[in-house]
N, C-alpha and C positions, 0 to 999 in steps of 0.2 A: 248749419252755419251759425258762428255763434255772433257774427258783426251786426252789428243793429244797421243794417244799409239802410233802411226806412227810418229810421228816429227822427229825421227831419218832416217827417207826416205828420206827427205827434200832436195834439192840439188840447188847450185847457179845457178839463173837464171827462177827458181819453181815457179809458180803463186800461190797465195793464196786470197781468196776469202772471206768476209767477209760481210754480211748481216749485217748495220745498219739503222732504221728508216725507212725500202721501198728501200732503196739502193744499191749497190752491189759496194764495194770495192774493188779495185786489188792493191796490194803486189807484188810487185818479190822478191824473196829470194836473200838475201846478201849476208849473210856467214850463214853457222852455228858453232856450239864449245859446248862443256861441260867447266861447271863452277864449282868451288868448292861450298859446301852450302855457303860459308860466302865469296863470290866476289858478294857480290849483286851488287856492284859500276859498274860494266857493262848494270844492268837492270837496270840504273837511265834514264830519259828522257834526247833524245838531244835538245836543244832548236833549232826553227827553222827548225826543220827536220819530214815532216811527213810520221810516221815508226810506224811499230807493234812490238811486242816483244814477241813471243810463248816459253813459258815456261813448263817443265815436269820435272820429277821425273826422272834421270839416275838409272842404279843397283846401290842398296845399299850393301857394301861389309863389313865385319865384321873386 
């Protein structure tokens, strides 16, 4: 299942783990936050900076 249903466990200072090519990458968790749909300006790359960016679905509220 590729949906990060737990992302909201996440906590600074978390290791996360990342299988590319044979490899095993380690993350530690920076911050986390909820964004509105249309702040996507936070999910742009930083130059120079190498960082993942785990993205999910919050409740949708009517």
């Amino acid at each position: 299942d590729l949906r990060f249903f737990r992302l909201s466990e996440l906590r600074e200072g978390d290791k996360i783990f990342i299988e590319v090519g044979g490899r095993t990458l380690t993350y530690l968790v920076k911050n986390t936050e909820v964004i509105k749909a249309t702040d996507w300006q936070k999910l742009l790359p930083v130059e120079s900076q190498d960082m993942v960016t785990l993205l999910t679905c919050d409740q949708i509220e009517p």
